[in-house]
N, C-alpha and C positions, 0 to 999 in steps of 0.2 A: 367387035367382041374383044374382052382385056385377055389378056394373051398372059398364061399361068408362068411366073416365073420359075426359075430351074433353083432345088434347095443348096443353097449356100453351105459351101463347106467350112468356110471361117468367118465369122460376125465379129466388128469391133462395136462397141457401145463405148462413146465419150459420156462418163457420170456429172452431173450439177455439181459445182464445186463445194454447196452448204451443205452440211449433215444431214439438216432434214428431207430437204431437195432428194437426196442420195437414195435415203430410207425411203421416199417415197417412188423412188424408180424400183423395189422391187417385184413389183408384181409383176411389171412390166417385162424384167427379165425372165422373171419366172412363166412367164407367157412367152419368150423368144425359146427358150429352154422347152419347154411341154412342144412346141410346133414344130422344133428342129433339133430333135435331141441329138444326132447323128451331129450336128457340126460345132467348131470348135467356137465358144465365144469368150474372145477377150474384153477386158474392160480397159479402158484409159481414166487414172483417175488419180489425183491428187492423195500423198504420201500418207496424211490421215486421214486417210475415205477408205485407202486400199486396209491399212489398218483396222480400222475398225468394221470392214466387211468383208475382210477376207476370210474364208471358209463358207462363203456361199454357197449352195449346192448347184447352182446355175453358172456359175463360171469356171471357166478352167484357167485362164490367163488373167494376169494383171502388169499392165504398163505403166510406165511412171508418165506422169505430164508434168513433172517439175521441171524448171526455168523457163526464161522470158528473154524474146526479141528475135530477131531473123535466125540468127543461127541454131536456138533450140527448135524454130519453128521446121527449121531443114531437117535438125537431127531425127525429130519426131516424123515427120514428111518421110525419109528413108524408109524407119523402121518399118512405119506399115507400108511401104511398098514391099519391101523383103517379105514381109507376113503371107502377102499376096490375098488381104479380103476380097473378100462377094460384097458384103456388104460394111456398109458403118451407119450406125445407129448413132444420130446427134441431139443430146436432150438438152445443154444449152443451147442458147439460140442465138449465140453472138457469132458475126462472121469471122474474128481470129480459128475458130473451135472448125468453123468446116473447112479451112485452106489445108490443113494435112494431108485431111483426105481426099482431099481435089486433088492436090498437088501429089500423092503418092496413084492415083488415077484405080481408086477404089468403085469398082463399076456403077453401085449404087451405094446411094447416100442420100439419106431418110431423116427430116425433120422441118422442124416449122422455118418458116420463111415470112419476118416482116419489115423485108425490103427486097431493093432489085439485087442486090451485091448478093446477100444472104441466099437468094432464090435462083440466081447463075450458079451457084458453087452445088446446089444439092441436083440430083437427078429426081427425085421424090420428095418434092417439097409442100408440105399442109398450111393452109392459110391457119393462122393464129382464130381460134373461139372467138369471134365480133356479135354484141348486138348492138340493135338500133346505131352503127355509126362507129360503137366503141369498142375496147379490148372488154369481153367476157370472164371475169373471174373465175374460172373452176380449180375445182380440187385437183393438184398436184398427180394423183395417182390417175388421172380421170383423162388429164394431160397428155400424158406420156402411154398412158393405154392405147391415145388415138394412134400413135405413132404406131405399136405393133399390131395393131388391127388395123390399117395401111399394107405391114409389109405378110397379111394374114394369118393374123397368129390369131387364135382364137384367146380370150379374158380364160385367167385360171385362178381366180378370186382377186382381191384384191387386199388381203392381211398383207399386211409389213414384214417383211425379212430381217433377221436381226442374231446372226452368231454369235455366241458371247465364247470368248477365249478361256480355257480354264486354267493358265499361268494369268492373268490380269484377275479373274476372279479370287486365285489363291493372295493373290499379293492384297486385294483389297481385304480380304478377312484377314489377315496379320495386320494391316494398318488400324483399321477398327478397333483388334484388338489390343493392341498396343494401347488404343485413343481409352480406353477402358467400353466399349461399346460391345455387350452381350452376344453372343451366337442367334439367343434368342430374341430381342432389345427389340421393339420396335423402332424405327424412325424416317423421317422426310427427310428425302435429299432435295435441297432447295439450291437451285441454279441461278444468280441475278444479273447474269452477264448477260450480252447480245453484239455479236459481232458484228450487226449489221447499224447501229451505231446509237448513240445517247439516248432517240425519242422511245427505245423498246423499253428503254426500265423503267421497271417499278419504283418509287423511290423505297434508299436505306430504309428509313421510320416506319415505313408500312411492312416490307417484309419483318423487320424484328418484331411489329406488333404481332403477325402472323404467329410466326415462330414461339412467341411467348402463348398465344392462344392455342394453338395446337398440342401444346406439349399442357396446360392446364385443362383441356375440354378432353382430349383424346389419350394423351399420355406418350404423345412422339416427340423423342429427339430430335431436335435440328441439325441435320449434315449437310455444312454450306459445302457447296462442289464448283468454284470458279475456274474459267478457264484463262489460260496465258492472258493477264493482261487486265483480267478482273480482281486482284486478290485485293485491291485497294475498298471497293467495291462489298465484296464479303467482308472487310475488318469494320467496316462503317456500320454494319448490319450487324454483327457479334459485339459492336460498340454501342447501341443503342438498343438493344433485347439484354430482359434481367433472365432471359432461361441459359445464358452460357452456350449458347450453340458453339457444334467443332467445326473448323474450318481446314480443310483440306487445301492446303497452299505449297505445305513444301515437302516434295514439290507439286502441283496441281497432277491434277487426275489425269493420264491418257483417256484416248476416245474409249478404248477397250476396257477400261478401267471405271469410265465412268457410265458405261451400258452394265459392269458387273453388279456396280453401286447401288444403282438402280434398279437393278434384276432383285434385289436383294431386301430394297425398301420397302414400307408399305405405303408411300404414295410421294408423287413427287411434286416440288409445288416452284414455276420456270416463268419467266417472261417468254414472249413466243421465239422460239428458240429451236436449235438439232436435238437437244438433251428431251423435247417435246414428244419427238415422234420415235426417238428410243423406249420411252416408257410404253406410245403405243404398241410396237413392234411387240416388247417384251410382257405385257399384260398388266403394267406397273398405273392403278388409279395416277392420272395428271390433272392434276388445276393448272390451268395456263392464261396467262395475264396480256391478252392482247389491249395494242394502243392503236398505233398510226397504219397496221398494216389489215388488210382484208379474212375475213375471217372465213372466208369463199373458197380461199387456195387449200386449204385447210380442214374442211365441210367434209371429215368421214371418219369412220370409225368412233363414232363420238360414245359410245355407252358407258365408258371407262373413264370418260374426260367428263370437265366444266370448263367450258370457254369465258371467260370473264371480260366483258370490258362494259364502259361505259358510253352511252348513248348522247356524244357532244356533236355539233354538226360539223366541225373540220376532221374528222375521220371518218374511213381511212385516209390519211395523208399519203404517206411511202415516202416523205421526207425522213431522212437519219437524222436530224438536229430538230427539235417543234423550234420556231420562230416566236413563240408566246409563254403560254403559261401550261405547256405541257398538260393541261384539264385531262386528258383523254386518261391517264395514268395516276395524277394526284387526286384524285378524283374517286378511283376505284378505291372502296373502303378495305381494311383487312377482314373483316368484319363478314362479309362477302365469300373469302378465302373458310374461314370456319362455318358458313353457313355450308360452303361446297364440301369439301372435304366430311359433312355430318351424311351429305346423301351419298358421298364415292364409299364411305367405309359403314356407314350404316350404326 
């Protein structure tokens, strides 16, 4: 007979280091939150994730996980021994992410295990979703569920969590209005980046054709919102569309700034992307433009969304470079994009 464990007074939770990843661990938290409301949970989470989620109602602490190699892995290692957890909740699944809390001797440590290294370090370790032989695609939030119904937390739905700041909100309505863009104005905020690497984008040519269709069938502006590293990316796209879209580059949008943007738009239009599952969170219609990655991890909340891609036989890849003729993206018409967006707004 499983032997009830004793409720934890402190919970650490290490968050996914992608934005959407992040957003899609809220339920999750909000399920450690409703089971143990009595004890204290921190988060460990990277400098823009703490940002742009902080004011959760499910956490009370936020740690930094910023720097890399033995000696931050000590510094970090101390900390939560000093904290003195019950438990740590690990939603990546690389074995760098469990040795702190091994090594700080946090009594339990809950999370998937697929290796032997990976499955020494945790004391509660879940075999990874396999069928027939192989790794099982599910939904992100479906994922990390299993983990706190593991440590018995009962599901407390499954919406997205999503704080919007109201100093980033305030800043974003003076930028706008500066841009000459109405209180009342409709428009799409279009996101063309992907930090996960060249095969997610859409090409330039196609978003501008979007941009130009949107703004003649429906009557919305285009508000390109790139992030660090994209802004070359949105001038190539305000470079080949005759509708003039604004480009938000200098300086690009914070996280907090660009969940405001979107809180604000009437629909947003992303390659598969963090900026994705902010619009879900926040109730914001998304078209989203999947290539090489599975459209599986991703399988929820869809009433608000149009998943777009096309039907080539080398996708999903999960390669960051296509090796070919990137088909899976040049392929998808903009054409597509204005068919979707007639059913999100109606």
């Amino acid at each position: 007979m499983r032997r009830e464990r004793p409720a934890p007074r402190g919970i650490l939770v290490r968050l996914p280091n992608w934005v959407g990843d992040a957003l899609m661990a809220t339920p999750a938290l909000r399920a450690l939150r409703r089971a143990y409301p009595g004890a204290e949970i921190s988060i460990a989470a990277g400098s823009s994730i703490a940002a742009l989620l902080r004011g959760l109602g499910s956490v009370d602490h936020w740690l930094s996980t910023e720097g890399s190699g033995a000696r931050a892995l000590m510094r970090h290692a101390r900390e939560l021994a000093a904290r003195r957890f019950d438990w740590a909740m690990l939603l990546p699944d690389s074995v760098h992410v469990a040795l702190a809390p091994w090594l700080a001797r946090v009594p339990l440590r809950a999370g998937y295990a697929r290796d032997p290294l990976r499955r020494a370090l945790l004391t509660c370790a879940l075999a990874p979703p396999r069928e027939e032989g192989g790794r099982l695609p599910i939904s992100m939030i479906e994922r990390y569920l299993r983990i706190t119904r593991a440590l018995g937390c009962a599901d407390a739905g499954i919406e997205l969590d999503l704080p919007l700041d109201p100093l980033a909100c305030e800043r974003v309505a003076k930028r706008l209005a500066l841009l000459g863009v109405g209180e009342a104005e409709p428009f799409v905020v279009v996101t063309p980046g992907a930090s996960f690497g060249a095969s997610k984008l859409w090409p330039p040519e196609h978003f501008a054709a979007a941009c130009d269709g949107l703004l003649a069938a429906r009557g919305l502006r285009s508000v390109l919102a790139p992030g660090p590293g994209e802004e070359a990316v949105a001038h190539a796209i305000a470079a080949y569309a005759h509708s003039v879209p604004l480009v938000l580059d200098a300086p690009v949008t914070t996280l907090p700034e660009l969940a405001a943007l979107i809180a604000r738009s009437k629909l947003l239009l992303t390659n598969d992307t963090g900026p994705r599952q902010m619009a879900v969170a926040l109730g914001t219609p998304v078209i989203s433009l999947l290539g090489p990655t599975d459209s599986r991890h991703t399988a929820h909340l869809l009433e608000r969304q149009r998943v777009l891609r096309e039907p080539v036989e080398c996708s999903p890849c999960h390669l960051k470079v296509c090796p070919i003729d990137h088909r899976c993206m040049q392929r998808l018409a903009p054409e597509r994009v204005l068919a979707a967006a007639a059913e999100l707004l109606g």
